[in-house]
PDB file of the backbone (N, CA, C, O) and the ligand in Angstrom, with CONECT records:
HET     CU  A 101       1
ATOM      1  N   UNK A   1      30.747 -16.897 -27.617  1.00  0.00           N
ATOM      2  CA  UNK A   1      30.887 -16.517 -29.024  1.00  0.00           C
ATOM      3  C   UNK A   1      31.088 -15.019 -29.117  1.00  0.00           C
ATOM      4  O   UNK A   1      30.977 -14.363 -28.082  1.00  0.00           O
ATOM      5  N   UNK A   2      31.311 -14.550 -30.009  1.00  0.00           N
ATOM      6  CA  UNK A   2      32.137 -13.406 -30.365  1.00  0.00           C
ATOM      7  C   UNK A   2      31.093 -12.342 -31.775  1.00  0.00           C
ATOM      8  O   UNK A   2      30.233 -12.886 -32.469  1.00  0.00           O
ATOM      9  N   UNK A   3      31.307 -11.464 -31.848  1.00  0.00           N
ATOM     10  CA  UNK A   3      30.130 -10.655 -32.848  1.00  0.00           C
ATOM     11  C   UNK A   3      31.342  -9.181 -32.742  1.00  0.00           C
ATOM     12  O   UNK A   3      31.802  -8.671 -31.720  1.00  0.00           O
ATOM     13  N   UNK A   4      31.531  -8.896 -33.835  1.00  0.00           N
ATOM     14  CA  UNK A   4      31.836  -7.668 -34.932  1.00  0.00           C
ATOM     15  C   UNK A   4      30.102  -6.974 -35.121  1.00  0.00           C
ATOM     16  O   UNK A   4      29.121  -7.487 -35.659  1.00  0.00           O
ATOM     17  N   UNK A   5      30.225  -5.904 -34.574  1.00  0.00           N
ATOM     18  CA  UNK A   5      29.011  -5.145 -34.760  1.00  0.00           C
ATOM     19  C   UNK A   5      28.703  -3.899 -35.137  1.00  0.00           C
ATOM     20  O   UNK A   5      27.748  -3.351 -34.587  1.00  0.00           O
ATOM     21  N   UNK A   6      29.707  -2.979 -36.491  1.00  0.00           N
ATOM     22  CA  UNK A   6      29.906  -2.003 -36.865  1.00  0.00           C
ATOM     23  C   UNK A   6      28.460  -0.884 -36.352  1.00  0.00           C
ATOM     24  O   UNK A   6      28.581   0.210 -36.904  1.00  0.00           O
ATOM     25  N   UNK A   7      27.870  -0.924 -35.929  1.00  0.00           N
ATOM     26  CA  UNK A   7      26.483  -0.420 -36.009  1.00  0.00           C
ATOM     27  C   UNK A   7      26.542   0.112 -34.452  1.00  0.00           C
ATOM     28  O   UNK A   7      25.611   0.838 -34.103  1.00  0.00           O
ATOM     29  N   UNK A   8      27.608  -0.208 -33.455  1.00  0.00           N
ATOM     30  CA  UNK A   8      27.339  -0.331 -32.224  1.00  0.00           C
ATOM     31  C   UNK A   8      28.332   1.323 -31.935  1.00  0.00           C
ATOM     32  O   UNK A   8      29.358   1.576 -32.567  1.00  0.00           O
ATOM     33  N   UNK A   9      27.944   1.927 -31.249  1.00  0.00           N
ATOM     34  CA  UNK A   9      28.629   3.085 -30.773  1.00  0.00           C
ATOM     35  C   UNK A   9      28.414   4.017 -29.735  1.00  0.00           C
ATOM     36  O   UNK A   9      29.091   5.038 -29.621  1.00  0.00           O
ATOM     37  N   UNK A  10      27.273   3.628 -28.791  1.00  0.00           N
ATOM     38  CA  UNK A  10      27.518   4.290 -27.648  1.00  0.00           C
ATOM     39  C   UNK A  10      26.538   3.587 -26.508  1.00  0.00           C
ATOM     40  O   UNK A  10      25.841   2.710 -27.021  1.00  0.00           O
ATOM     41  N   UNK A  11      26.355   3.730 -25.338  1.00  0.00           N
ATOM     42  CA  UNK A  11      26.143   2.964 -23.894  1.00  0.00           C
ATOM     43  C   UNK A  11      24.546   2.754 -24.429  1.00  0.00           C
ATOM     44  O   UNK A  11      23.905   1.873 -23.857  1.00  0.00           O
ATOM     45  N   UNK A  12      23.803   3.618 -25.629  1.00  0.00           N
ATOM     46  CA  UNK A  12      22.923   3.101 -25.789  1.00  0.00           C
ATOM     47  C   UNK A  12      22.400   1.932 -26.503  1.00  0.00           C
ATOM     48  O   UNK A  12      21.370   1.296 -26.274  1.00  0.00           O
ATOM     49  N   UNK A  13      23.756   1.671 -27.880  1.00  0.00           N
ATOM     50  CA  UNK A  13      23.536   0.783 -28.322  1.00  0.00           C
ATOM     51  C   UNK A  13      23.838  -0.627 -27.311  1.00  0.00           C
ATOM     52  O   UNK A  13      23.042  -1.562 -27.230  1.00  0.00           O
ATOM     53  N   UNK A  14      25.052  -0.563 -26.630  1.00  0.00           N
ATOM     54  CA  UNK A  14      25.499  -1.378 -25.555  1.00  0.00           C
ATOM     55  C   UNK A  14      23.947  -2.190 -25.273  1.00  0.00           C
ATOM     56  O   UNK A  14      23.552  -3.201 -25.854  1.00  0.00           O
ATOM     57  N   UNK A  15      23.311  -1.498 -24.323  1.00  0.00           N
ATOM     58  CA  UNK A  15      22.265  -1.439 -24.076  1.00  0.00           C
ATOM     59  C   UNK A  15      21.368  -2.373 -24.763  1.00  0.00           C
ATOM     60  O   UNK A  15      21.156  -3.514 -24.355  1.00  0.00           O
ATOM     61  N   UNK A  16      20.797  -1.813 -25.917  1.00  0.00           N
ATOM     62  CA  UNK A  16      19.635  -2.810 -26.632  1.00  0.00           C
ATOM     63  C   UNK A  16      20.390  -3.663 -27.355  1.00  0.00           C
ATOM     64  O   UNK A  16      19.505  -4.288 -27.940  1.00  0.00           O
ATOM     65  N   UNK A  17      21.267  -4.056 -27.669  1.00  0.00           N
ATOM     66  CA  UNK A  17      22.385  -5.569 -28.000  1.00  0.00           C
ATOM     67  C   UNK A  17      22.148  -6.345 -26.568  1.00  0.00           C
ATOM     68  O   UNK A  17      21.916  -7.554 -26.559  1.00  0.00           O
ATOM     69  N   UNK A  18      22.211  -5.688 -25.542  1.00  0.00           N
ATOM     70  CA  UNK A  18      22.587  -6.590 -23.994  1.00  0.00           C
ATOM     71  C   UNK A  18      20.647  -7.255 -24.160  1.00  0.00           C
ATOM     72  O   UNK A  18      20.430  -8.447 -23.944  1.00  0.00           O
ATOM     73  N   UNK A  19      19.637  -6.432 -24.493  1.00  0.00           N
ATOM     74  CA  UNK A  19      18.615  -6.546 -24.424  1.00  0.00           C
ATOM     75  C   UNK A  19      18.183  -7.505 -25.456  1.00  0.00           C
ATOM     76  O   UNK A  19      17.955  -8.702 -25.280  1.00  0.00           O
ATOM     77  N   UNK A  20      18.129  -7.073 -26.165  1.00  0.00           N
ATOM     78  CA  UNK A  20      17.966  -7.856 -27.797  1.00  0.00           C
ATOM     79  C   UNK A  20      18.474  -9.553 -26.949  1.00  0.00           C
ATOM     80  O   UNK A  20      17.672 -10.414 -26.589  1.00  0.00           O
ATOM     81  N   UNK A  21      20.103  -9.625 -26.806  1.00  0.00           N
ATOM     82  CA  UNK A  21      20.383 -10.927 -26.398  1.00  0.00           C
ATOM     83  C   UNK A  21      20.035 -12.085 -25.226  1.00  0.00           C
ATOM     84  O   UNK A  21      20.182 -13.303 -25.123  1.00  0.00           O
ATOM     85  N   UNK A  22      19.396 -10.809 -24.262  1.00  0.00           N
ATOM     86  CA  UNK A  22      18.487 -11.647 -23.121  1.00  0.00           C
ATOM     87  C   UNK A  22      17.422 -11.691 -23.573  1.00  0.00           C
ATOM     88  O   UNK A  22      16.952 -12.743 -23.138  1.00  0.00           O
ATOM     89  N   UNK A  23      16.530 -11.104 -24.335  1.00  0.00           N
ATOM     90  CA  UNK A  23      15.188 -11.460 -25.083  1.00  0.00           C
ATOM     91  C   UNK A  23      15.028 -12.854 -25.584  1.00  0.00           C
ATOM     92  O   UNK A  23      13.971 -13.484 -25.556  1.00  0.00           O
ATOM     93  N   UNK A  24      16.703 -13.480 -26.257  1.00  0.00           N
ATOM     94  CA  UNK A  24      16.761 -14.920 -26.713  1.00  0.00           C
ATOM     95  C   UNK A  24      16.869 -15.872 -25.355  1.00  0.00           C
ATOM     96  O   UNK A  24      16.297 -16.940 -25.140  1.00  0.00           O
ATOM     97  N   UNK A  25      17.505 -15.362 -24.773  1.00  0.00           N
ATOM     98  CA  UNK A  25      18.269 -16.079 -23.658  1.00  0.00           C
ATOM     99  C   UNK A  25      18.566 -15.299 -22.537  1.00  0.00           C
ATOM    100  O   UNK A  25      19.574 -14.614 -22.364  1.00  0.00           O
ATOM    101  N   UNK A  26      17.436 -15.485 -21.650  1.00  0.00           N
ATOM    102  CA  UNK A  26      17.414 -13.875 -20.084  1.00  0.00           C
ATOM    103  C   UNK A  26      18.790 -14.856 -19.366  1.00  0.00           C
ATOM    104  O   UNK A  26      19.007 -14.285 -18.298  1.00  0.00           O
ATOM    105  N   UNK A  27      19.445 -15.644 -19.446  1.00  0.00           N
ATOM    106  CA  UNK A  27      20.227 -16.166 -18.490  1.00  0.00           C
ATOM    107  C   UNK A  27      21.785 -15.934 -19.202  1.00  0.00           C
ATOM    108  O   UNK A  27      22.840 -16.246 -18.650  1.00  0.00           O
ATOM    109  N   UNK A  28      21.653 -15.298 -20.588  1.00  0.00           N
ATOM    110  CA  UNK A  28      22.801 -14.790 -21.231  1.00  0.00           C
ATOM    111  C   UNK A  28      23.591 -14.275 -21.003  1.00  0.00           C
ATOM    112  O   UNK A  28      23.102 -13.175 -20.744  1.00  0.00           O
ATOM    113  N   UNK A  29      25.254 -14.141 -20.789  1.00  0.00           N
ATOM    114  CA  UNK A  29      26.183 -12.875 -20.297  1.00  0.00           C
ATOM    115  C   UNK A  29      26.559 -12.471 -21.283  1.00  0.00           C
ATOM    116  O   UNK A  29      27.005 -13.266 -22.110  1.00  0.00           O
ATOM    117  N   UNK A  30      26.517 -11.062 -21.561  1.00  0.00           N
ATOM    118  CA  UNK A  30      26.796 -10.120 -22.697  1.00  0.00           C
ATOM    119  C   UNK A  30      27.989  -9.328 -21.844  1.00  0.00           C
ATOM    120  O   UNK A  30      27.996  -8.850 -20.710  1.00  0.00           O
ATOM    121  N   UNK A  31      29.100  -9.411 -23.002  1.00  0.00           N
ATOM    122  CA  UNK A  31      29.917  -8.066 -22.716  1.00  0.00           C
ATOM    123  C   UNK A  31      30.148  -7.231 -23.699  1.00  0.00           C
ATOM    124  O   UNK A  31      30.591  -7.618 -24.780  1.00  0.00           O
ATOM    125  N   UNK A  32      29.891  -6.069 -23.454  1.00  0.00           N
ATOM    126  CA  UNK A  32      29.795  -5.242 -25.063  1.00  0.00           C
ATOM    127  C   UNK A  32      31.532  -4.326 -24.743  1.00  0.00           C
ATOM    128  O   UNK A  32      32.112  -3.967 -23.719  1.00  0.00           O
ATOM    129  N   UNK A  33      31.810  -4.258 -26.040  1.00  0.00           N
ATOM    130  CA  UNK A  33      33.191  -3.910 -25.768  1.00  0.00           C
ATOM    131  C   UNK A  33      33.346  -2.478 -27.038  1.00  0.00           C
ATOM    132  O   UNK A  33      33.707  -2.624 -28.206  1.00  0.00           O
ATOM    133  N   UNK A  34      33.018  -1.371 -26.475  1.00  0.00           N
ATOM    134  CA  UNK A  34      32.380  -0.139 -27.931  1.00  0.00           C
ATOM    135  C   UNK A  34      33.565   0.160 -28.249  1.00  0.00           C
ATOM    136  O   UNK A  34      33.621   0.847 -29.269  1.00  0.00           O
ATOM    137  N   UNK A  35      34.951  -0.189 -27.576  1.00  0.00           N
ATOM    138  CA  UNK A  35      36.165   0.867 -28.499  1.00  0.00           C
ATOM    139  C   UNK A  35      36.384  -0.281 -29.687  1.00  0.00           C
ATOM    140  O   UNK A  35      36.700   0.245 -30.754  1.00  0.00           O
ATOM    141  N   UNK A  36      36.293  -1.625 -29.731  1.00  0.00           N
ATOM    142  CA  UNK A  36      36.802  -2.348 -30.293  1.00  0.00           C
ATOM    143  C   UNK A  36      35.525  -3.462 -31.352  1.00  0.00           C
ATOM    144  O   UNK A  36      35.781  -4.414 -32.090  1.00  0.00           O
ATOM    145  N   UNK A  37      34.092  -2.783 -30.983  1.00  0.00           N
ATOM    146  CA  UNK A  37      32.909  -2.658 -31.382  1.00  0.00           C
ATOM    147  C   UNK A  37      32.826  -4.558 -31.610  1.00  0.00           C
ATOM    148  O   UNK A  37      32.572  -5.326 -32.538  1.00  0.00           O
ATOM    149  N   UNK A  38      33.100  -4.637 -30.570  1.00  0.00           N
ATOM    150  CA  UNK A  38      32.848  -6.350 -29.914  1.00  0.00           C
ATOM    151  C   UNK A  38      31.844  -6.961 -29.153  1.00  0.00           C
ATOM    152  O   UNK A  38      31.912  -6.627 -27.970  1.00  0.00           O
ATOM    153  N   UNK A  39      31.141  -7.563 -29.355  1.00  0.00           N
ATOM    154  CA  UNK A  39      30.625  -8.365 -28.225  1.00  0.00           C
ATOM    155  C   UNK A  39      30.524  -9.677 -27.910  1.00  0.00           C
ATOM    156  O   UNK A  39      29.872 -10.439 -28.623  1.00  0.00           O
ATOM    157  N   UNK A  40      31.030 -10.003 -27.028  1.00  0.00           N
ATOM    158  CA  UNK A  40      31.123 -11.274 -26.787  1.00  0.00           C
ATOM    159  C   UNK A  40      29.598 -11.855 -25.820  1.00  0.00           C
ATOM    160  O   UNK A  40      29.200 -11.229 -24.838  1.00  0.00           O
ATOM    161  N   UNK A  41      28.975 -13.013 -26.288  1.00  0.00           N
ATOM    162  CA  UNK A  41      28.084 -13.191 -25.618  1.00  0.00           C
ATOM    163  C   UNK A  41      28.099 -15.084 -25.034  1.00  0.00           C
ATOM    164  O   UNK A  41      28.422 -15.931 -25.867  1.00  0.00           O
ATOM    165  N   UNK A  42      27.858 -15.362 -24.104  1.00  0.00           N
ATOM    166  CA  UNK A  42      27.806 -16.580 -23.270  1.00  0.00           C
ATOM    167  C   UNK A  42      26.560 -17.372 -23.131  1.00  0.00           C
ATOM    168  O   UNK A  42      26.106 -17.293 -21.989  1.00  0.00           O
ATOM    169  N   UNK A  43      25.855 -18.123 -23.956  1.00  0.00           N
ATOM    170  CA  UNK A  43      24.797 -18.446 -24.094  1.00  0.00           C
ATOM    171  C   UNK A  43      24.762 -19.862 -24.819  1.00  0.00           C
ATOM    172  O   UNK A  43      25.550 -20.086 -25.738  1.00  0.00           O
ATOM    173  N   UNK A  44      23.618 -21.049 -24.297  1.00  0.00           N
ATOM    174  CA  UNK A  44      23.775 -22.072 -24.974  1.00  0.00           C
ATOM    175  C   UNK A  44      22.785 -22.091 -26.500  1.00  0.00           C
ATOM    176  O   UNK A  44      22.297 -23.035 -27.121  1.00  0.00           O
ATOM    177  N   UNK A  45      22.773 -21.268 -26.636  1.00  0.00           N
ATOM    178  CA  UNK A  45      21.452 -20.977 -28.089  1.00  0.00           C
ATOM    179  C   UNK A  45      22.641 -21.008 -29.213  1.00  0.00           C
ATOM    180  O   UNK A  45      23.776 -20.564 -29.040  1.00  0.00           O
ATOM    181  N   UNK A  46      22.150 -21.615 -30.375  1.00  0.00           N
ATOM    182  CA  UNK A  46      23.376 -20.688 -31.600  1.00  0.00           C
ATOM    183  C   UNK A  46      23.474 -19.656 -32.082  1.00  0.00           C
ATOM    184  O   UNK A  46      22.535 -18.879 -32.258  1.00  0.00           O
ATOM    185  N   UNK A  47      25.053 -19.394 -32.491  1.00  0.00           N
ATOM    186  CA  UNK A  47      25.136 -18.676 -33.165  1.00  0.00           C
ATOM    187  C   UNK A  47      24.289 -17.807 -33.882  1.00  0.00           C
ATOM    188  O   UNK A  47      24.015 -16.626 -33.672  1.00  0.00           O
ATOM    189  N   UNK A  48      23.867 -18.689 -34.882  1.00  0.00           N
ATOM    190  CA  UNK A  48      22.635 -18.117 -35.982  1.00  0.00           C
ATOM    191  C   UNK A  48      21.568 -17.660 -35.364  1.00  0.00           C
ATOM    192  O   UNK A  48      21.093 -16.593 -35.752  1.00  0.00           O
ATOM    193  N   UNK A  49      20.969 -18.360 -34.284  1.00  0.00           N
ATOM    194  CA  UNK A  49      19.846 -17.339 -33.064  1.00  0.00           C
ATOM    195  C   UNK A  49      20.130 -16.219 -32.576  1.00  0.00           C
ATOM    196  O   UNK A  49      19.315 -15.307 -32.433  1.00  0.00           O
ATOM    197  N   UNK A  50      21.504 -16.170 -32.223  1.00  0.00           N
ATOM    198  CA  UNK A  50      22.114 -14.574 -31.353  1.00  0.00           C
ATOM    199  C   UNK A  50      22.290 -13.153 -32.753  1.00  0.00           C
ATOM    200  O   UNK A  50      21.973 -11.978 -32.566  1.00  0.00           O
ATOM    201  N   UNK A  51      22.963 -13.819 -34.288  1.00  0.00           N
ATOM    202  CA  UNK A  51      22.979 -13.046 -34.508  1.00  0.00           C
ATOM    203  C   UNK A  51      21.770 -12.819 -35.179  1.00  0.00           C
ATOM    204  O   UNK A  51      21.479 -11.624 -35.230  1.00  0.00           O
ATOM    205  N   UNK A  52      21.054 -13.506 -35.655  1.00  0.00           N
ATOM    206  CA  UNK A  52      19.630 -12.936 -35.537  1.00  0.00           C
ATOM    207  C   UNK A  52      19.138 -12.023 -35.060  1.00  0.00           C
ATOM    208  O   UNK A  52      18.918 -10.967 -35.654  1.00  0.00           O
ATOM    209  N   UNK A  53      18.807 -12.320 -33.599  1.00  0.00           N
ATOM    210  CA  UNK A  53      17.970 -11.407 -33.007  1.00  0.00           C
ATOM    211  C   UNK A  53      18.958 -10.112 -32.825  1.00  0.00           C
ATOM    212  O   UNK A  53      18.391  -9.038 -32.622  1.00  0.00           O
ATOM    213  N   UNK A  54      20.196 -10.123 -32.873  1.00  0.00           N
ATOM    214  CA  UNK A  54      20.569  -9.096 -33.492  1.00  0.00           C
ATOM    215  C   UNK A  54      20.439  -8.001 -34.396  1.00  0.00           C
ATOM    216  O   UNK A  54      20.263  -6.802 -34.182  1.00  0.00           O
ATOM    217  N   UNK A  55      20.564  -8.678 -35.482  1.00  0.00           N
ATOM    218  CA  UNK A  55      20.134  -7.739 -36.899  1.00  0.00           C
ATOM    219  C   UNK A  55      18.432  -7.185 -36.725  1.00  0.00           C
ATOM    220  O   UNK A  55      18.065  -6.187 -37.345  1.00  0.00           O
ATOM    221  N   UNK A  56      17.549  -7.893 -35.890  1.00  0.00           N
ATOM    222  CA  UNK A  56      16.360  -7.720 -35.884  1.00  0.00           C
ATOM    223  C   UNK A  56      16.167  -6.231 -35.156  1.00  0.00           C
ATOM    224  O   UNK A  56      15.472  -5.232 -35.339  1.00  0.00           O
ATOM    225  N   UNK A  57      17.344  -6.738 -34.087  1.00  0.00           N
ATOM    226  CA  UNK A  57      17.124  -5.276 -32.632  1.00  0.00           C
ATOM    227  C   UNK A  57      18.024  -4.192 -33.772  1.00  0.00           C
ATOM    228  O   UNK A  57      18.013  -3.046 -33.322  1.00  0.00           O
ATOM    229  N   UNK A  58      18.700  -4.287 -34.968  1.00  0.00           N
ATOM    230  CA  UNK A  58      19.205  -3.459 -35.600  1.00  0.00           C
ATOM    231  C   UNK A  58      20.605  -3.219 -35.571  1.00  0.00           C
ATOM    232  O   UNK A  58      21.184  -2.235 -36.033  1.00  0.00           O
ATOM    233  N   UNK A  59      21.010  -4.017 -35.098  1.00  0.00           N
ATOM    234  CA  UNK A  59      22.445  -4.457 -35.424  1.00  0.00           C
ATOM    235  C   UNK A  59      22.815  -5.758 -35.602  1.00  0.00           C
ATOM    236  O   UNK A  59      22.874  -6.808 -34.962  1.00  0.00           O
ATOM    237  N   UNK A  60      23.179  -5.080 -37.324  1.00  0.00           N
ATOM    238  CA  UNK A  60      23.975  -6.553 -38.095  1.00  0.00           C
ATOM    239  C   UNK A  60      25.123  -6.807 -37.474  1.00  0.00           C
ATOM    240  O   UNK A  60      25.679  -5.957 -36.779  1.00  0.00           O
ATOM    241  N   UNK A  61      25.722  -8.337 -37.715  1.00  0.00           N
ATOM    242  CA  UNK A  61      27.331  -8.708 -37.129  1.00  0.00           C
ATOM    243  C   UNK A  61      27.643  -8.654 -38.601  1.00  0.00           C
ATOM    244  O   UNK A  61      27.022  -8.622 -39.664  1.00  0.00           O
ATOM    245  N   UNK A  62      29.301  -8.658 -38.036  1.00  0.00           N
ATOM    246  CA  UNK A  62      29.767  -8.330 -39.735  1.00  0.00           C
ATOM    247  C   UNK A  62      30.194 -10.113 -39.841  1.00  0.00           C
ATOM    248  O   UNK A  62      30.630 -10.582 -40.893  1.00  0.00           O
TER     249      UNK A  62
HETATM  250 CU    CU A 101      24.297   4.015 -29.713  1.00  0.00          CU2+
END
């Protein structure tokens, strides 16, 4: 699945998004993509769980 994450802008945010999403799911593959402020994540949890714990770690998806 795929996430628009206006909030995301440098190796630190990278970072606690990659964290935030193994917190749901430690067996998760995150790729954070900052020029195009993407992340794509690989996980059998939903949607609505990933972007959750998203907005929680402080970045909303748009
Ligand atoms: Cu940052």
């Amino acid at each position: 699945m795929e996430f628009t994450i206006p909030a995301m802008s440098c190796g630190h945010c990278a970072n606690a998004i990659t964290k935030a999403v193994k917190a749901l799911d430690p067996a998760a593959q995150v790729n954070v993509d900052l020029a195009s402020k993407k992340v794509v994540v690989q996980t059998p949890r939903d949607r609505q769980a990933v972007a959750a714990a998203l907005a929680q770690a402080g970045y909303p998806v748009q």
